[in-house]
Backbone and ligand atoms as CSV (ligand in chain L), in Angstrom:
chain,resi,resn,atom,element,x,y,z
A,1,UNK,N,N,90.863,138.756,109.194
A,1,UNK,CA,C,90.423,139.033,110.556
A,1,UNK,C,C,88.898,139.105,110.608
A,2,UNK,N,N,87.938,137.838,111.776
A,2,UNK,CA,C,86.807,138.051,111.579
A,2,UNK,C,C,86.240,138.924,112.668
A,3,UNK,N,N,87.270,138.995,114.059
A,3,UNK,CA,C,86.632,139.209,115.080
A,3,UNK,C,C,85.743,140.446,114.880
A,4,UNK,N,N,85.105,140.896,116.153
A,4,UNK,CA,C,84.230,141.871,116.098
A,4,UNK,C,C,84.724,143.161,115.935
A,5,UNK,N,N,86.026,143.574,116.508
A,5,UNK,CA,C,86.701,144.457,116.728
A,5,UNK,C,C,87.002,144.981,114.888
A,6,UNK,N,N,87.366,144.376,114.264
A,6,UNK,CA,C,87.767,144.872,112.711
A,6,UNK,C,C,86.615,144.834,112.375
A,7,UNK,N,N,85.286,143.750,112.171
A,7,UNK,CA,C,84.562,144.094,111.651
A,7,UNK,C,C,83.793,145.579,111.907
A,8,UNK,N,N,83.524,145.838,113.221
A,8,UNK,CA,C,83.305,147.274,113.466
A,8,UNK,C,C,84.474,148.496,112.766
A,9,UNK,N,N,85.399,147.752,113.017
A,9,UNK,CA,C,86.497,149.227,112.102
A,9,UNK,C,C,85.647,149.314,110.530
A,10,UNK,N,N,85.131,148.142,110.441
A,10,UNK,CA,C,84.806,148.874,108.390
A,10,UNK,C,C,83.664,149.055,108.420
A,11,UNK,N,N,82.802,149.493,109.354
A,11,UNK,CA,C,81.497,149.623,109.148
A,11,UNK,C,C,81.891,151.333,108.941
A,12,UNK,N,N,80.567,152.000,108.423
A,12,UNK,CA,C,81.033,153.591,108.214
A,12,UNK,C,C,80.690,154.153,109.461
A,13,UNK,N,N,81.335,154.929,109.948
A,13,UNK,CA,C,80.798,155.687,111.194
A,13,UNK,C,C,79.082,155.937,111.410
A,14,UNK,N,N,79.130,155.682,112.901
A,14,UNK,CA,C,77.776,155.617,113.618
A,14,UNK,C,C,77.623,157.313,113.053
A,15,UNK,N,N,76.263,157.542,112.435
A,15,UNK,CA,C,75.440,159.150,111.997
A,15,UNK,C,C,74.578,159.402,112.868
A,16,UNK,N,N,74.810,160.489,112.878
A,16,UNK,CA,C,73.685,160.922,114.043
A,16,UNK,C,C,71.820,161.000,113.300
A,17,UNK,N,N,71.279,160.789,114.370
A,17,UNK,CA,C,69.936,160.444,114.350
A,17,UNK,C,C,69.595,161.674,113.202
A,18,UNK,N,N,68.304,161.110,111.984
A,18,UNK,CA,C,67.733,162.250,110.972
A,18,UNK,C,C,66.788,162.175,111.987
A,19,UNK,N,N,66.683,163.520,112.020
A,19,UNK,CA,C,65.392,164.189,112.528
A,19,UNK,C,C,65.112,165.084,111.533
A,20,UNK,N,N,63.432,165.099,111.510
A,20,UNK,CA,C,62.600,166.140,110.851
A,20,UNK,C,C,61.545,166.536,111.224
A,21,UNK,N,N,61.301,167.656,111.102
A,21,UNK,CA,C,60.141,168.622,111.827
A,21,UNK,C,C,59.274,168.752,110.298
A,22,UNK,N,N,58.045,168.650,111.158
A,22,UNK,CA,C,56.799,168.415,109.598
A,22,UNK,C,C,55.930,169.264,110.510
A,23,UNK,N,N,56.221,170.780,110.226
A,23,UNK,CA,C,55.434,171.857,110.556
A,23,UNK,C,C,53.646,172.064,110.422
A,24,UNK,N,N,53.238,172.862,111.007
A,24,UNK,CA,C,51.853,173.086,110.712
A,24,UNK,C,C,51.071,173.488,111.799
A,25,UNK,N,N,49.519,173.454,111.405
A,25,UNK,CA,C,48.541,174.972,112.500
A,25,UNK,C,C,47.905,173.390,112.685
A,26,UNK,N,N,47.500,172.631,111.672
A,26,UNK,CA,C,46.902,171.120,112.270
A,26,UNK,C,C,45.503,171.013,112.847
A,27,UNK,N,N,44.593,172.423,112.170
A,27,UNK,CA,C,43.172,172.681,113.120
A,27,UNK,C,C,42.477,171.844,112.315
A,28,UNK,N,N,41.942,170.707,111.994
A,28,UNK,CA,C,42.509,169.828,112.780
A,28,UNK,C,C,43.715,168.536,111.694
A,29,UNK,N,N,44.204,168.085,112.734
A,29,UNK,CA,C,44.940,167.035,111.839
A,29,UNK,C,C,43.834,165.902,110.956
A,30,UNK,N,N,44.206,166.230,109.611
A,30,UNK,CA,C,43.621,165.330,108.846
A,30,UNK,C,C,44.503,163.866,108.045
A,31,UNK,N,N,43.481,163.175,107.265
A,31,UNK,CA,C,44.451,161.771,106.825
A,31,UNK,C,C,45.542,162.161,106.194
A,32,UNK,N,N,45.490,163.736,105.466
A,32,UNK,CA,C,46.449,163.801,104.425
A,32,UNK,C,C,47.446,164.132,105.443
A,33,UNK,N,N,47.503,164.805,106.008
A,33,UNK,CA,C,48.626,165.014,107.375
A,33,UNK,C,C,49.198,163.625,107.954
A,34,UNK,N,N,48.176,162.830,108.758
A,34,UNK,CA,C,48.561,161.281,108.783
A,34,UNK,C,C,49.436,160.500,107.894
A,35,UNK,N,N,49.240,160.766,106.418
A,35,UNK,CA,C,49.754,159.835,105.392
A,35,UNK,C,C,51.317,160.761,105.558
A,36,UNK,N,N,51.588,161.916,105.331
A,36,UNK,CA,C,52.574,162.300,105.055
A,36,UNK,C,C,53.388,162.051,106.676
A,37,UNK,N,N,53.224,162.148,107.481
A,37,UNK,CA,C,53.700,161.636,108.861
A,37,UNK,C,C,54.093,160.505,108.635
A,38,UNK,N,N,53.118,159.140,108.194
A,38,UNK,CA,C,53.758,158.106,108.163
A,38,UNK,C,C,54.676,157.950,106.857
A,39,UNK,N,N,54.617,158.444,105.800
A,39,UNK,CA,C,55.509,158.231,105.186
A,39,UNK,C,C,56.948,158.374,105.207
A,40,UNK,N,N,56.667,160.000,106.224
A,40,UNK,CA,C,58.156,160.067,106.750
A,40,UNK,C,C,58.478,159.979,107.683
A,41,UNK,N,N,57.661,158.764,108.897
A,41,UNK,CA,C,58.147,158.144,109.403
A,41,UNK,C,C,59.205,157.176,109.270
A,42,UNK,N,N,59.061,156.509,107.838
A,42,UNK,CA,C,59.663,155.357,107.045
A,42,UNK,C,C,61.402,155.711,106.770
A,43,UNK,N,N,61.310,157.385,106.537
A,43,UNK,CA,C,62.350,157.838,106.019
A,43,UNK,C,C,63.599,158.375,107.174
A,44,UNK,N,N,62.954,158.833,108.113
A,44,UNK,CA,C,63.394,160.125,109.015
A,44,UNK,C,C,63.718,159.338,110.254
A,45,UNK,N,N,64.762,159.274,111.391
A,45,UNK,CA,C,64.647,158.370,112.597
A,45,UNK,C,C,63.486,158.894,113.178
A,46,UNK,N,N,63.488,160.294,113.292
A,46,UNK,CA,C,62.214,160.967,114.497
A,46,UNK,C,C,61.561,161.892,113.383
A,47,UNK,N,N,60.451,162.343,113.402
A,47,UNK,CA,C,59.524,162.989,112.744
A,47,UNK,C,C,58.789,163.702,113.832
A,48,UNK,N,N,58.873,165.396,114.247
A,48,UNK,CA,C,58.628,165.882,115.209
A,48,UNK,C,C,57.110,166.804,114.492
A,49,UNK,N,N,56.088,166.527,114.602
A,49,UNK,CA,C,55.263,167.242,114.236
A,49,UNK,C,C,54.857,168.610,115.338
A,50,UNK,N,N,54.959,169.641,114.416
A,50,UNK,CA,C,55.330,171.315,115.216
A,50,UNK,C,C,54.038,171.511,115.068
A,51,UNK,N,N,53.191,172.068,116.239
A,51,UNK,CA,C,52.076,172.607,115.780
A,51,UNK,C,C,52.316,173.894,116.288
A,52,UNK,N,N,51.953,175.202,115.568
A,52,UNK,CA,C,52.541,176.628,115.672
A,52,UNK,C,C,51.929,176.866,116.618
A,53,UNK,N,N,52.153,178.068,117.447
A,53,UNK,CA,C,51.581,178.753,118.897
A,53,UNK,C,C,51.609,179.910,117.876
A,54,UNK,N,N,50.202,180.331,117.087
A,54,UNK,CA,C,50.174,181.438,116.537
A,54,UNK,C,C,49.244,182.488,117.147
A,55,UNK,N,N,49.782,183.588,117.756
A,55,UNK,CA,C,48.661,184.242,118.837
A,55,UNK,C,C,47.611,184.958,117.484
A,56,UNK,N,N,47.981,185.247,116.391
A,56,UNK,CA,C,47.081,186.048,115.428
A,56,UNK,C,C,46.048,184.839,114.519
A,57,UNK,N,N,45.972,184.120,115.182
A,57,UNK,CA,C,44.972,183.148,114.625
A,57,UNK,C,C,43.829,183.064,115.728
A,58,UNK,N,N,42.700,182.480,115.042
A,58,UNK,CA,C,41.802,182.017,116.018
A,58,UNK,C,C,41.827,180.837,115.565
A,59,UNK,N,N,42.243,179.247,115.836
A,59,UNK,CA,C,41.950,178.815,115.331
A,59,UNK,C,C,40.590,177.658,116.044
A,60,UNK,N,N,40.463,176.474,115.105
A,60,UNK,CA,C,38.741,176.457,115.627
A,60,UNK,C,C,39.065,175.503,117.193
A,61,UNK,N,N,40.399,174.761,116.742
A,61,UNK,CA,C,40.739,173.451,118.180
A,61,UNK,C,C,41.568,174.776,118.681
A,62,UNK,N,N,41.508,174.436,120.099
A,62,UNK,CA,C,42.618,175.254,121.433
A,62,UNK,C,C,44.114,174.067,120.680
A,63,UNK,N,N,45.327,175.032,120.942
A,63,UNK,CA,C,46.664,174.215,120.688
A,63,UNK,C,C,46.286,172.914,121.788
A,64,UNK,N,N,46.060,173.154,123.010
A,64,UNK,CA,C,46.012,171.416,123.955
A,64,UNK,C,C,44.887,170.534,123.376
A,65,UNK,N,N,43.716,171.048,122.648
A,65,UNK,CA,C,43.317,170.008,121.946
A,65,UNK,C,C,43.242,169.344,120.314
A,66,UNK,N,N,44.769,170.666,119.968
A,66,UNK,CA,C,45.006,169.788,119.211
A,66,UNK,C,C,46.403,168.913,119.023
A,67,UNK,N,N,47.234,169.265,120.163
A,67,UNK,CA,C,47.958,168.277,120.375
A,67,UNK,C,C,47.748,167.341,121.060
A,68,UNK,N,N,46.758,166.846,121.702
A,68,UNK,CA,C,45.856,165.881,122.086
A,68,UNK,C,C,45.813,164.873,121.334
A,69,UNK,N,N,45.020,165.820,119.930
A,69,UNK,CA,C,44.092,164.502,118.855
A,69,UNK,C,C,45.777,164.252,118.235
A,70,UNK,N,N,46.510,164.578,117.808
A,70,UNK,CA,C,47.728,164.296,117.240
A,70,UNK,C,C,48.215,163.102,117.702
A,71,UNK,N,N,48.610,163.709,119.022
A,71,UNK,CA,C,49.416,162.392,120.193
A,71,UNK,C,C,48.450,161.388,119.896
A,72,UNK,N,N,47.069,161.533,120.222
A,72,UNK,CA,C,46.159,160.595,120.283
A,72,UNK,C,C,46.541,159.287,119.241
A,73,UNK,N,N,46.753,159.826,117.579
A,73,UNK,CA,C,46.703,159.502,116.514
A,73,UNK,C,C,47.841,158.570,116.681
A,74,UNK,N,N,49.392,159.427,117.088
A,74,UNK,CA,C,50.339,158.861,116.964
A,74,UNK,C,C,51.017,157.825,118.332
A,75,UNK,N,N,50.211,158.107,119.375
A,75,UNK,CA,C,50.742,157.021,120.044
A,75,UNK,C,C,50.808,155.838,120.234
A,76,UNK,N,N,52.258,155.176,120.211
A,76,UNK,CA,C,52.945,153.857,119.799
A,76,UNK,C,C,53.475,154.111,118.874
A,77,UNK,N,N,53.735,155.232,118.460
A,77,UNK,CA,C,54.624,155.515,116.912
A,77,UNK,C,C,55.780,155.850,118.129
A,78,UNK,N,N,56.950,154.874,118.294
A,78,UNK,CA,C,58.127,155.132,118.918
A,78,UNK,C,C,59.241,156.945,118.348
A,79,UNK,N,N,58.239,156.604,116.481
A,79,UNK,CA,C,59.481,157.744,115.300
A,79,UNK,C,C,58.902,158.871,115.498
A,80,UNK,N,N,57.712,159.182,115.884
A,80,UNK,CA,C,56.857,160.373,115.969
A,80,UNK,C,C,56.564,160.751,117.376
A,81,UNK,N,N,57.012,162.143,117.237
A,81,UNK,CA,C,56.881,163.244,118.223
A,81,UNK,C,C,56.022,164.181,118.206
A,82,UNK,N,N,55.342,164.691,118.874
A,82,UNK,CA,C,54.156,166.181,118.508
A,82,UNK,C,C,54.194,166.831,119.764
A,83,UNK,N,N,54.532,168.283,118.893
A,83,UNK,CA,C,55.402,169.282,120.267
A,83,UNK,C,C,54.442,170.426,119.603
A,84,UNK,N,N,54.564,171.641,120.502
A,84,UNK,CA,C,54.433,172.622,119.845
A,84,UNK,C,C,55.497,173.768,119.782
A,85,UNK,N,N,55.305,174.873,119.108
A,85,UNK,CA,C,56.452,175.791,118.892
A,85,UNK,C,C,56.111,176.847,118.408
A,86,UNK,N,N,57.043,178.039,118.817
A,86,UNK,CA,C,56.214,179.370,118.856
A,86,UNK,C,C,57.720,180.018,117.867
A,87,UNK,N,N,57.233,180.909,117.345
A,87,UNK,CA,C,58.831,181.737,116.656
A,87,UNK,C,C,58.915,181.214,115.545
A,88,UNK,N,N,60.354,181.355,114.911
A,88,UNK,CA,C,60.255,181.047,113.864
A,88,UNK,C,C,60.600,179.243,113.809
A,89,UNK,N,N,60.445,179.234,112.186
A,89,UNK,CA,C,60.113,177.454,112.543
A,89,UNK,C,C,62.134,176.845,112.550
A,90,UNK,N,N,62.629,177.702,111.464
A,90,UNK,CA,C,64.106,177.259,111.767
A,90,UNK,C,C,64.754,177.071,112.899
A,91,UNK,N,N,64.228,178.319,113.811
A,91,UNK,CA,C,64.450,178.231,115.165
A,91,UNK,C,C,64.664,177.207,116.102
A,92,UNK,N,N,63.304,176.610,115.945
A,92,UNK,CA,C,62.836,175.173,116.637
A,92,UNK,C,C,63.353,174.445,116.136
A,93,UNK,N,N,63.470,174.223,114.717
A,93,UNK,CA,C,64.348,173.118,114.171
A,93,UNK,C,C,66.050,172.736,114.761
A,94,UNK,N,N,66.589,174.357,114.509
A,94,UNK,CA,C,68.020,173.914,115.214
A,94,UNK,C,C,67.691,173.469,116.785
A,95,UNK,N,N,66.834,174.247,117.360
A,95,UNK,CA,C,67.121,174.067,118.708
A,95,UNK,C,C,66.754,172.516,119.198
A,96,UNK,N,N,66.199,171.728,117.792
A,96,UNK,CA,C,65.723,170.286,118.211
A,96,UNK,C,C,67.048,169.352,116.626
A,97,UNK,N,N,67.344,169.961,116.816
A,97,UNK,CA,C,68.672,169.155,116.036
A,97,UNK,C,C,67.859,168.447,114.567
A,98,UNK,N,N,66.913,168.875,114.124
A,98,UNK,CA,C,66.407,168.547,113.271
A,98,UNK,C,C,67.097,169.582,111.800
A,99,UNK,N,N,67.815,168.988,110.377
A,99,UNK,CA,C,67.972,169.259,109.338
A,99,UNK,C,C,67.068,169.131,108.489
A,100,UNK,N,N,66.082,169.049,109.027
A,100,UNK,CA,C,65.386,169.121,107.611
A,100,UNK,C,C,63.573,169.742,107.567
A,101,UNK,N,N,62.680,170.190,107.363
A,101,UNK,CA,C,61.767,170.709,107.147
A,101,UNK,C,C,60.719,169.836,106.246
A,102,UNK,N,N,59.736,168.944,106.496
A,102,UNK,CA,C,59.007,168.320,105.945
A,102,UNK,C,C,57.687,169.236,105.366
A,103,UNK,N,N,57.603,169.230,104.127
A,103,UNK,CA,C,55.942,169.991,103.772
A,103,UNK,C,C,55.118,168.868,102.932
A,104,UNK,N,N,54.182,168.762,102.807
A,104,UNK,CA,C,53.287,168.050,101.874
A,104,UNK,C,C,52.982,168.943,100.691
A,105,UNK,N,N,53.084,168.243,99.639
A,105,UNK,CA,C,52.110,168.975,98.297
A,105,UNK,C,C,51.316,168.579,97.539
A,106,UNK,N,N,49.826,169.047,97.616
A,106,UNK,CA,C,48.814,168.113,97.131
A,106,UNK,C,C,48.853,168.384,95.857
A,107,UNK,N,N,49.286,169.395,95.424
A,107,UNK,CA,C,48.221,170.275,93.722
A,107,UNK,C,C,49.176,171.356,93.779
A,108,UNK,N,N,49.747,171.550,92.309
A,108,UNK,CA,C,50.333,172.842,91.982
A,108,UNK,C,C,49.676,174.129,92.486
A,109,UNK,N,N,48.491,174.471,93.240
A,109,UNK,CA,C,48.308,175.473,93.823
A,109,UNK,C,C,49.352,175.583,94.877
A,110,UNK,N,N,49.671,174.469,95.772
A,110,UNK,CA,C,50.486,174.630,96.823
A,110,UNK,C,C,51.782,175.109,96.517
A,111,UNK,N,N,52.323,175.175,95.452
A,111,UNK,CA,C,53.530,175.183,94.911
A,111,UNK,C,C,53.651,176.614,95.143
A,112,UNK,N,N,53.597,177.852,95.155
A,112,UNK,CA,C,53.685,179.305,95.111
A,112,UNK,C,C,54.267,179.051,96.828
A,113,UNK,N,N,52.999,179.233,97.420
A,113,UNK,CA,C,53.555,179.805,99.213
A,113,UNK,C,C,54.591,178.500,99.246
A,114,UNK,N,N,54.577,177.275,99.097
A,114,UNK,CA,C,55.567,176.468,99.664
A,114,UNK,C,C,56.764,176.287,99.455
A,115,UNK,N,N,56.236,177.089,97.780
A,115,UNK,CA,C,58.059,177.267,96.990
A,115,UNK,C,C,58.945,179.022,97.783
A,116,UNK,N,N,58.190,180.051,98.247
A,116,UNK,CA,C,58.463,181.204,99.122
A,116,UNK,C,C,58.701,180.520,100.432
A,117,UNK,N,N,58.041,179.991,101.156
A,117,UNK,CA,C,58.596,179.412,102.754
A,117,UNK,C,C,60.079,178.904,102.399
A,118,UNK,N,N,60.100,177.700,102.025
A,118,UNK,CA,C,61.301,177.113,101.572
A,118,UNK,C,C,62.521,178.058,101.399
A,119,UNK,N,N,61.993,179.079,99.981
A,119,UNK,CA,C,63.164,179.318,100.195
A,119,UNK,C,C,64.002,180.614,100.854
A,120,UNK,N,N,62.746,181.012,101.830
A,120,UNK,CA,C,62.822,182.114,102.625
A,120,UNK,C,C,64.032,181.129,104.132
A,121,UNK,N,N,63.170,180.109,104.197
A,121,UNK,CA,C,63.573,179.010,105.268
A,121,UNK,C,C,65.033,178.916,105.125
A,122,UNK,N,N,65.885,178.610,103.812
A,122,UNK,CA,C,66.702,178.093,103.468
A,122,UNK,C,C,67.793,179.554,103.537
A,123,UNK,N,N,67.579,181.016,102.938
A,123,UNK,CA,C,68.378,182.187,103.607
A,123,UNK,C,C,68.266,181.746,104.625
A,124,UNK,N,N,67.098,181.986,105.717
A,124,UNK,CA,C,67.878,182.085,106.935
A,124,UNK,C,C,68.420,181.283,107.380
A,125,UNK,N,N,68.907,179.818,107.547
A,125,UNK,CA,C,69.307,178.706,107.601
A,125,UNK,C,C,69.960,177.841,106.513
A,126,UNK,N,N,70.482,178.063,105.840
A,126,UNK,CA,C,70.761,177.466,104.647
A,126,UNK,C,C,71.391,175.869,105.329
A,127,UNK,N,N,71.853,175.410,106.071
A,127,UNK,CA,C,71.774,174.360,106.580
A,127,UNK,C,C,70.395,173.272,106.211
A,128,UNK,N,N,69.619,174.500,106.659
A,128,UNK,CA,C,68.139,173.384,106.870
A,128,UNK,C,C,67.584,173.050,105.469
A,129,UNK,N,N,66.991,171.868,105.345
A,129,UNK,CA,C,66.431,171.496,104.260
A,129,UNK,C,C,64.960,171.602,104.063
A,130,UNK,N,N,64.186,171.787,102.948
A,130,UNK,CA,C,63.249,171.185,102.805
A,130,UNK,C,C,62.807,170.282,102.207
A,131,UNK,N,N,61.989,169.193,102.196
A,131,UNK,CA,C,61.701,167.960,101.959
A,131,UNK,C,C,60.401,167.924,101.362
A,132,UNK,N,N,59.671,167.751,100.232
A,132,UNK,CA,C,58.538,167.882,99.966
A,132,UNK,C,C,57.952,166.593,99.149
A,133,UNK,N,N,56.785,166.198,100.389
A,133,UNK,CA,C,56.068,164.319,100.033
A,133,UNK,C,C,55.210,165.071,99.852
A,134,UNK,N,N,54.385,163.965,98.726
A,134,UNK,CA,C,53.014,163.639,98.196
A,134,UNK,C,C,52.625,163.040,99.048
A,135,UNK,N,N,51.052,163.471,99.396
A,135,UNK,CA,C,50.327,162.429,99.913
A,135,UNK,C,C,49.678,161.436,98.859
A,136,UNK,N,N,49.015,160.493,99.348
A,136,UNK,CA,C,48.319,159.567,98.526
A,136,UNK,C,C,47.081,160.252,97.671
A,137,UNK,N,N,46.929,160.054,96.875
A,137,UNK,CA,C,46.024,160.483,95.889
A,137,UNK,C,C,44.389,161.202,96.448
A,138,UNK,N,N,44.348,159.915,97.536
A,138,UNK,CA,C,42.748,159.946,97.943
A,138,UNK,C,C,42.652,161.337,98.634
A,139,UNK,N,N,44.301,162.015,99.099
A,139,UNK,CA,C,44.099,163.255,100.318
A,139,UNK,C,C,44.534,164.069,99.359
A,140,UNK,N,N,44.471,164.449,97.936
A,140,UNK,CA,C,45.137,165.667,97.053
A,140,UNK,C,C,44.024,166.598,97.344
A,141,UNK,N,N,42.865,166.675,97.921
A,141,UNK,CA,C,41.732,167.281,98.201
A,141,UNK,C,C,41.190,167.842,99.192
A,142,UNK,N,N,42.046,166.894,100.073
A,142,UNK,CA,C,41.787,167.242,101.694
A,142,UNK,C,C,42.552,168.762,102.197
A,143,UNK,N,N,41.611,169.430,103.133
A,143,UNK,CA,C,42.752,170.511,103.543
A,143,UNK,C,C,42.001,170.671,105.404
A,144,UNK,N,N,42.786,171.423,106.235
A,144,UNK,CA,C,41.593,171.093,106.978
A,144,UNK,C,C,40.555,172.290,107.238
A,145,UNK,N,N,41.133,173.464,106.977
A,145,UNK,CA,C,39.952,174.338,106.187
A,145,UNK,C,C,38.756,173.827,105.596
A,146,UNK,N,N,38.543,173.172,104.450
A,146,UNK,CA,C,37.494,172.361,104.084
A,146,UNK,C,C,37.233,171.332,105.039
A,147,UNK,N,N,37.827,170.412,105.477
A,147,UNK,CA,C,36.671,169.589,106.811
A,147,UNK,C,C,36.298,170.516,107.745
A,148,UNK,N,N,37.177,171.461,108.675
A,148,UNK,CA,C,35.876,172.369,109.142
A,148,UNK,C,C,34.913,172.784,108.215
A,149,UNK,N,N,35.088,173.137,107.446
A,149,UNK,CA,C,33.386,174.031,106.511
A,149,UNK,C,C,32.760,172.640,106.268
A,150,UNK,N,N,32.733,171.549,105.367
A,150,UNK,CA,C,32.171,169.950,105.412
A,150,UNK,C,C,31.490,170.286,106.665
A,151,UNK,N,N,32.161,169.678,107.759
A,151,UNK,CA,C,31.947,169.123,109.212
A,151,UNK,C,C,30.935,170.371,109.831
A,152,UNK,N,N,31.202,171.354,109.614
A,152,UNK,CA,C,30.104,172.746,110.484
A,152,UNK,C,C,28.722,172.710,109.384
A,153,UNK,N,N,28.996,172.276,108.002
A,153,UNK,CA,C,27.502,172.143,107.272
A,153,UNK,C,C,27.003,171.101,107.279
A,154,UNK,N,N,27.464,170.094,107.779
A,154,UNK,CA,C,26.705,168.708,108.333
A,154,UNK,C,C,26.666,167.475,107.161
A,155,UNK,N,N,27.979,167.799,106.397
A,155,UNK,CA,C,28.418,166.973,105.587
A,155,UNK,C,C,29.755,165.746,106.005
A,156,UNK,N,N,29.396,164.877,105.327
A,156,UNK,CA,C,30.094,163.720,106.073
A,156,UNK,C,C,31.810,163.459,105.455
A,157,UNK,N,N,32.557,163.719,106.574
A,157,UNK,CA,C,34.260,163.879,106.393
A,157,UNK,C,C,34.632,162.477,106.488
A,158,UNK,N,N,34.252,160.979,106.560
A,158,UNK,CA,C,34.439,160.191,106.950
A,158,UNK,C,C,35.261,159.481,106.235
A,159,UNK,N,N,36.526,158.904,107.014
A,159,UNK,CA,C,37.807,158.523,105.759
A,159,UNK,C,C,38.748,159.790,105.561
A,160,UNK,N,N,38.217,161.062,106.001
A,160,UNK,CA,C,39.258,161.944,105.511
A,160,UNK,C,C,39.991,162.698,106.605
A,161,UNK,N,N,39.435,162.429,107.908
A,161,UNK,CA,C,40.420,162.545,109.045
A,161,UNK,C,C,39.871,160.854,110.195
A,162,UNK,N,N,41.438,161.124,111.131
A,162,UNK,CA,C,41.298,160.163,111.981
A,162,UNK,C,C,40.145,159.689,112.658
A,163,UNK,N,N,39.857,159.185,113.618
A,163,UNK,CA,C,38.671,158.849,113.968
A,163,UNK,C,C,38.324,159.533,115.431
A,164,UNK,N,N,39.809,159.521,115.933
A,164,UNK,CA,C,40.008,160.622,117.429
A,164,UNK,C,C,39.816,161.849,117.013
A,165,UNK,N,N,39.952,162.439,115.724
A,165,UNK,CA,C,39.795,164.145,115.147
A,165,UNK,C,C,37.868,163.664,114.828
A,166,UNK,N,N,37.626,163.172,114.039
A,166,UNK,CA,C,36.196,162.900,114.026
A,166,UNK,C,C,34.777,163.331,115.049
A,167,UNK,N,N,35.565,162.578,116.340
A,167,UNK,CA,C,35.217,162.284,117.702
A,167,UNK,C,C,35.274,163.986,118.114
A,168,UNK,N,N,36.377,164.573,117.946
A,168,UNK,CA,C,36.500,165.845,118.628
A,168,UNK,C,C,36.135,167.094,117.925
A,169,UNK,N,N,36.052,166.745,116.815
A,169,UNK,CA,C,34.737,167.696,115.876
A,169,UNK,C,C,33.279,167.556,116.442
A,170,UNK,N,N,33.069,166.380,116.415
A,170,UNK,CA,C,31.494,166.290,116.976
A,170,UNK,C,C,31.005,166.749,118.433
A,171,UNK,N,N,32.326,166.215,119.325
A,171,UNK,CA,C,32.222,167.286,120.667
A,171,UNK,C,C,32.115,168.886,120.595
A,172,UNK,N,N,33.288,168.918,119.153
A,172,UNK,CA,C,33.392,170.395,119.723
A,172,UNK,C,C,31.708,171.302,119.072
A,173,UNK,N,N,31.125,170.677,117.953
A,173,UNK,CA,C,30.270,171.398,117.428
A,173,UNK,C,C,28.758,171.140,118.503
A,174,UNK,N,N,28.845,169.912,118.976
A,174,UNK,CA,C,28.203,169.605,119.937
A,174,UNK,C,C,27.763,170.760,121.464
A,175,UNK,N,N,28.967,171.583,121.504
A,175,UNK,CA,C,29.532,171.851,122.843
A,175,UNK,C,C,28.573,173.451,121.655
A,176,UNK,N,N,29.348,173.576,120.437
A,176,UNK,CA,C,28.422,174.753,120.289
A,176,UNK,C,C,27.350,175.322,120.245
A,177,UNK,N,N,26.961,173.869,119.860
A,177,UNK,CA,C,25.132,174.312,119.188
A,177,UNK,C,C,24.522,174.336,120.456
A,178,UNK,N,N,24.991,173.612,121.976
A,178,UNK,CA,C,24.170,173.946,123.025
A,178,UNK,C,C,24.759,174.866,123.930
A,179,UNK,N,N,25.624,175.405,123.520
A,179,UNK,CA,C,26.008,176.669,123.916
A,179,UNK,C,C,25.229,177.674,124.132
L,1,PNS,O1,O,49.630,174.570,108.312
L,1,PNS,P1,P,50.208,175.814,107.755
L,1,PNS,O2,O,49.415,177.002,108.231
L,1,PNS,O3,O,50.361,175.773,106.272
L,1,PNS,O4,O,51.717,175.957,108.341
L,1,PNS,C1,C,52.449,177.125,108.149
L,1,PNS,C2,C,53.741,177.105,108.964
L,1,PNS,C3,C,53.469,176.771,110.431
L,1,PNS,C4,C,54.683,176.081,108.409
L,1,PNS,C5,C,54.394,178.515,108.838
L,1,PNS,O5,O,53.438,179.492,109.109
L,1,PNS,C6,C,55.571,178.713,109.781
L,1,PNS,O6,O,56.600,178.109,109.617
L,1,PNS,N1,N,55.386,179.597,110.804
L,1,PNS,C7,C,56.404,179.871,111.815
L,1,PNS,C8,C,56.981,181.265,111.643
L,1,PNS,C9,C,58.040,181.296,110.563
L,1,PNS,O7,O,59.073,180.662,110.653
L,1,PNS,N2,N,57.741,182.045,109.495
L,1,PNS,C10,C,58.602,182.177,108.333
L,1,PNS,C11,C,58.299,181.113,107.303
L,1,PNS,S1,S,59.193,181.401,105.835
């Protein structure tokens, strides 16, 4: 039997869409963030990048401008989403049907807090996964802590974030110094 009808009987059942949430504060989004986005773009149907609503931070971008430079980065990426989210991160995850938890790891320093999130993440949710990509070599260095300090001492970040985050560093330090 060739028709369409059997051939659909042996295909394996239609799965529902992987979604993954690739958490983070994102002040600002850098390449190493970029690389790990697109990588698991490749992997994941949707890749929802969470940027936290943390009221005990100051951080240096307002959340609308830095989901701005994000969107900015990623639009025309049909697989990538950038939302923000307040609470806990499992939270958001179920409530966006996402299984799985994306982190990056540049350097065995990261390994301590990311190996505690995880598996703090995983009690409360044991459903949810975490997923942990390398970025490319050139970003094992990058954090964005260090491009703000670089970028505010008038050292050149170039290559190590987007070119829309670039742009909105120079406004924003711009906007300070004639403040
Ligand atoms: O970019 P960061 O600061 O390393 O990201 C940390 C983040 C946002 C992943 C983490 O602080 C987080 O998930 N916060 C939400 C609150 C929460 O769920 N806390 C428990 C984590 S075990």
């Amino acid at each position: 039997m060739t028709n369409a009808r059997s051939h659909r009987s042996r295909q394996a059942p239609h799965s529902a869409a992987r979604i993954a949430v690739y958490p983070g504060s994102f002040d600002p989004l850098t390449n190493g963030h970029v690389d790990i986005i697109t990588r698991g773009s490749r992997i994941f149907d949707r890749i929802i990048v969470a940027l936290l609503v943390n009221p005990e931070k100051t951080p240096l971008f307002t959340l609308e401008e830095r989901l701005e430079m994000a969107r900015e980065v990623f639009r025309g990426e049909p697989r990538v989403e950038v939302e923000a989210f307040e609470g806990l991160l499992v939270d958001y995850a179920q409530r966006r049907g996402a299984h799985v938890i994306v982190r990056g790891l540049r350097a065995v320093s990261d390994f301590e807090y990311e190996f505690q999130m995880a598996l703090m993440n995983r009690r409360l949710v044991a459903s949810i996964e975490t997923v942990f990509m390398m970025p490319a070599e050139a970003y094992t260095y990058t954090s964005s802590r260090i491009i703000r300090e670089i970028f505010a001492l008038g050292g050149s970040i170039s290559g190590l974030v987007p070119p829309a985050v670039e742009s909105h560093l120079r406004r924003k330090f711009a906007a300070r110094t004639n403040g």
